[in-house]
C-alpha positions in Angstrom: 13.9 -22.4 -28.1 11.7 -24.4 -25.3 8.8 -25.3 -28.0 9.2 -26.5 -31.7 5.6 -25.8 -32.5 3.5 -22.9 -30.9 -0.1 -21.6 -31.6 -0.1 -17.6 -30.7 -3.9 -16.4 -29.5 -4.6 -12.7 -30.5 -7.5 -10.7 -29.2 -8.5 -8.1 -32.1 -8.4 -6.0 -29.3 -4.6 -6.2 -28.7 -3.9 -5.4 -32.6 -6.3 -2.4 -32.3 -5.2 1.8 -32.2 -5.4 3.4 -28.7 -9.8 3.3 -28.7 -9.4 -0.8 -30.0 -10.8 0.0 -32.9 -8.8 -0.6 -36.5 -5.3 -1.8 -36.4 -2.3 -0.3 -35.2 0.7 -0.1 -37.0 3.0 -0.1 -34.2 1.3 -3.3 -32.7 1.1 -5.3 -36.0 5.0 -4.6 -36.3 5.5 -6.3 -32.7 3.8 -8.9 -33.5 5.4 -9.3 -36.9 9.2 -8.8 -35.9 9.0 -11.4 -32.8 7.0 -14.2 -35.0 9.8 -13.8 -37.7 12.0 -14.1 -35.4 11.1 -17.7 -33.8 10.1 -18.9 -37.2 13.8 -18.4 -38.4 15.2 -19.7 -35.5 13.4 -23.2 -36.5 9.6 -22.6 -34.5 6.9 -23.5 -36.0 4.2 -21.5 -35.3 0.4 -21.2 -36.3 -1.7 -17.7 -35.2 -5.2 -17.7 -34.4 -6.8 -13.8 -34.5 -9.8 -12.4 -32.8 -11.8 -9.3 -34.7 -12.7 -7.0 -31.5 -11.4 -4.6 -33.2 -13.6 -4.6 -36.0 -16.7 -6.1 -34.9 -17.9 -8.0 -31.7 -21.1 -9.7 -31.1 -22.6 -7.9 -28.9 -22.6 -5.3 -30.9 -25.3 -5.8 -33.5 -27.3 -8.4 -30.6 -30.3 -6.1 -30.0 -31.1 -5.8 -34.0 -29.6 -8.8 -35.3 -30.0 -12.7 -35.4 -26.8 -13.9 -33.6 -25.9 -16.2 -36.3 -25.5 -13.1 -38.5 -23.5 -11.1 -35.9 -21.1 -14.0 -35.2 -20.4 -14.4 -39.1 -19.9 -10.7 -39.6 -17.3 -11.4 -36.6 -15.5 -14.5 -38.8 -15.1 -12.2 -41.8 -13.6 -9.1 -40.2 -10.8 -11.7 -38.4 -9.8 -12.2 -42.3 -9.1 -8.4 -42.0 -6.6 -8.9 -39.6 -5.3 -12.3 -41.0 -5.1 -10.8 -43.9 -2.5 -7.5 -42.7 -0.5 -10.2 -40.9 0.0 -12.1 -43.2 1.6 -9.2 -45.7 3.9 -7.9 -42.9 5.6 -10.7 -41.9 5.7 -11.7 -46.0 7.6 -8.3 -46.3 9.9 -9.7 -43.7 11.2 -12.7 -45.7 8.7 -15.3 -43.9 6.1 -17.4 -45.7 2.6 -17.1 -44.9 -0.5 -19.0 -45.4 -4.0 -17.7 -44.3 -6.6 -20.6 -43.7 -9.9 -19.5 -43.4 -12.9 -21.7 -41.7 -15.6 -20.4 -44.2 -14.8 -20.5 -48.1 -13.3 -17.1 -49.8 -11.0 -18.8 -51.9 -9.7 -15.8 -53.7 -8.2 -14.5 -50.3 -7.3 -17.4 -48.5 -6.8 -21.4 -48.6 -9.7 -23.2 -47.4 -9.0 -24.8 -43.9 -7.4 -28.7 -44.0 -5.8 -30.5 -41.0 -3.4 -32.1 -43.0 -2.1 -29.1 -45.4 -1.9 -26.8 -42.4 0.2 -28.8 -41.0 2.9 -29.0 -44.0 2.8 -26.2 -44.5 4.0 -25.9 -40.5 6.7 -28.3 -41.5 8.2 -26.5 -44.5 8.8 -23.5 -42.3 5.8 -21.5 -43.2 3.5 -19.7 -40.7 0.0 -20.2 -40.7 -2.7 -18.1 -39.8 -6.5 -19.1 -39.2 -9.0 -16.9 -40.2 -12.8 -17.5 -39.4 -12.6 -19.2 -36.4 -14.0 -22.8 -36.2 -16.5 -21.1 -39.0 -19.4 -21.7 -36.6 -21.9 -19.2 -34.9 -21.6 -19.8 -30.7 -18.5 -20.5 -30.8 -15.7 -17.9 -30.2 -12.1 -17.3 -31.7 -10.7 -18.7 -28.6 -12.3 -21.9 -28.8 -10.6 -22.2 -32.3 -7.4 -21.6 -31.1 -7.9 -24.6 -28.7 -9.3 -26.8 -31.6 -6.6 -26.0 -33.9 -4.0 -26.5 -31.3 -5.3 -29.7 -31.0 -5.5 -30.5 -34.4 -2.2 -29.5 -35.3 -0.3 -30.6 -32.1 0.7 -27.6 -31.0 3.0 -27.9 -27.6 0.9 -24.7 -26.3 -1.0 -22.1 -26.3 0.3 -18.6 -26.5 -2.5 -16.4 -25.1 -1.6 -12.3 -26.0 -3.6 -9.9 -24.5 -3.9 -6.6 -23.0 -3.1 -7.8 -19.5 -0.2 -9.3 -18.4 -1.3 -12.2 -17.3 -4.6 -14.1 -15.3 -5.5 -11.9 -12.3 -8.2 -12.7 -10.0 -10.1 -9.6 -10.9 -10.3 -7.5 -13.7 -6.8 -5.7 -13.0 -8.1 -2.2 -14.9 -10.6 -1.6 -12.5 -9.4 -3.4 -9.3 -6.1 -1.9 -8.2 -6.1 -4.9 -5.4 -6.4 -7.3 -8.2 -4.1 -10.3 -8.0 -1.8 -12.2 -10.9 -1.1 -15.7 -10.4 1.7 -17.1 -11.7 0.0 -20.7 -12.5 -3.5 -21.4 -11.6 -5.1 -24.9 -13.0 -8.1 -25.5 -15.7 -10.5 -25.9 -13.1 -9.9 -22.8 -10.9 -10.2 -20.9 -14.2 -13.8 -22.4 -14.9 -14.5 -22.6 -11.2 -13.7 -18.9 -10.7 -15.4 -17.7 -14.1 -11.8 -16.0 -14.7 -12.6 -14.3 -18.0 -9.3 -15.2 -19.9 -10.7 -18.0 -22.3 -14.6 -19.1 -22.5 -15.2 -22.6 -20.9 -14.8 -24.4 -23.6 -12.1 -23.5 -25.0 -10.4 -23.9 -21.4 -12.1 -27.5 -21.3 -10.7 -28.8 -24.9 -7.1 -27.6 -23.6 -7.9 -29.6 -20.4 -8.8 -33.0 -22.0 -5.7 -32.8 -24.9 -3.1 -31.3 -21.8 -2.3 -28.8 -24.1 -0.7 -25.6 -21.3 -1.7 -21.9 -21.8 0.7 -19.2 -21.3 -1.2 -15.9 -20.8 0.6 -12.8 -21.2 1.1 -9.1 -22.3 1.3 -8.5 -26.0 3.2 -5.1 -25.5 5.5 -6.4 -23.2 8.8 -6.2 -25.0 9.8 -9.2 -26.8 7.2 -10.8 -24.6 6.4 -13.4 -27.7 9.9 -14.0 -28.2 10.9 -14.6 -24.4 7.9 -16.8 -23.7 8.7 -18.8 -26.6 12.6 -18.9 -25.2 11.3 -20.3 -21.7 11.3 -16.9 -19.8 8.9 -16.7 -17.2 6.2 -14.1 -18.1 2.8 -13.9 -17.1 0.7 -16.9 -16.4 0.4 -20.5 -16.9 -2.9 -22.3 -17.1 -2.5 -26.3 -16.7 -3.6 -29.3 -14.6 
């Protein structure tokens, strides 16, 4: 394995049925099988989940304070913490959810320093709730928590297969890179993580590795040092 401790991103979006909505068996299973298998090969490896599947912003903006939106957002990322959490249990793996916003009969409350044993005893962690702020998203948490657990990278999972320099679903002249840096990702306005989420990884040199979820064994391979999608560093 190239790293010994990795934090996987995962849009809500990328765990969601064929519409994005709800979660999809089959997808939750890839996810599950590849993460048990790096964690019993000796990674350790924290998970950070979005909620697009459940609930975005946007969607509640024109009726709703945005404070209450983005909360309703934290909670449904439990959801999907949550289901994780179970399947890869099943599996033979430990799991420990940490959530951002207290729900102590579901989850451990978030600590630095307890998240990070439990890392060392072999035990994946999943945060739930993002940083437990409003404004900020679930991709800013992953870079915060990667930070504060020194992760060696990011593992960015999404739909797409890498960073493009258009939107790749509606551009068929859209083109991937293979690296790019921080800045020509906030220079650009690339939409693969907000700014400053890409800014935190920036300052802490902590590289992104942006590729397909459904790629087979795409977790695994990136994880092994294959060359998949894209890498985001200085």
């Amino acid at each position: 394995m190239k790293y010994k401790r990795v934090l996987i991103k995962i849009s809500g979006e990328a765990l969601g049925n064929e519409d994005g909505r709800g979660i999809s068996d089959q997808k939750l299973r890839i996810v599950a099988d590849q993460v048990v298998k790096i964690s019993n090969e000796g990674v350790e490896c924290c998970i950070v989940i979005g909620a697009g599947n459940f609930w975005r912003g946007k969607y509640g903006y024109d009726y709703m304070r945005r404070t209450t939106s983005d909360y309703m957002g934290m909670m449904a990322t439990t959801i999907n913490a949550l289901a994780l959490q179970d399947i890869i249990e099943s599996k033979g793996v430990p799991v420990r959810v940490q959530a951002a916003i207290e729900m102590k009969q579901v989850a451990e409350p978030y600590i630095e320093r307890k998240a990070i044993r439990h890392l060392e005893k072999g035990r994946v962690v999943i945060f739930a709730c993002g940083t437990g702020n409003p404004y900020f998203t679930t991709d800013t948490a992953a870079a915060l928590r990667a930070v504060e657990t020194n992760s060696e990278v990011i593992l960015l999972a999404k739909n797409v297969d890498g960073v493009y320099n258009k939107d790749p679903r509606n551009n068929s002249d859209a083109v991937r890179y293979n690296d790019i840096t921080y800045m020509k990702v906030i220079n650009d306005r690339l939409k693969v993580m907000d700014a400053t989420a890409i800014t935190l990884c920036m300052e802490n040199n902590i590289p992104i590795l942006v590729f397909g979820l459904l790629e087979k064994d795409s977790i695994y391979r990136v994880v092994n040092g294959e060359n998949l999608g894209t890498v985001i560093d200085k």
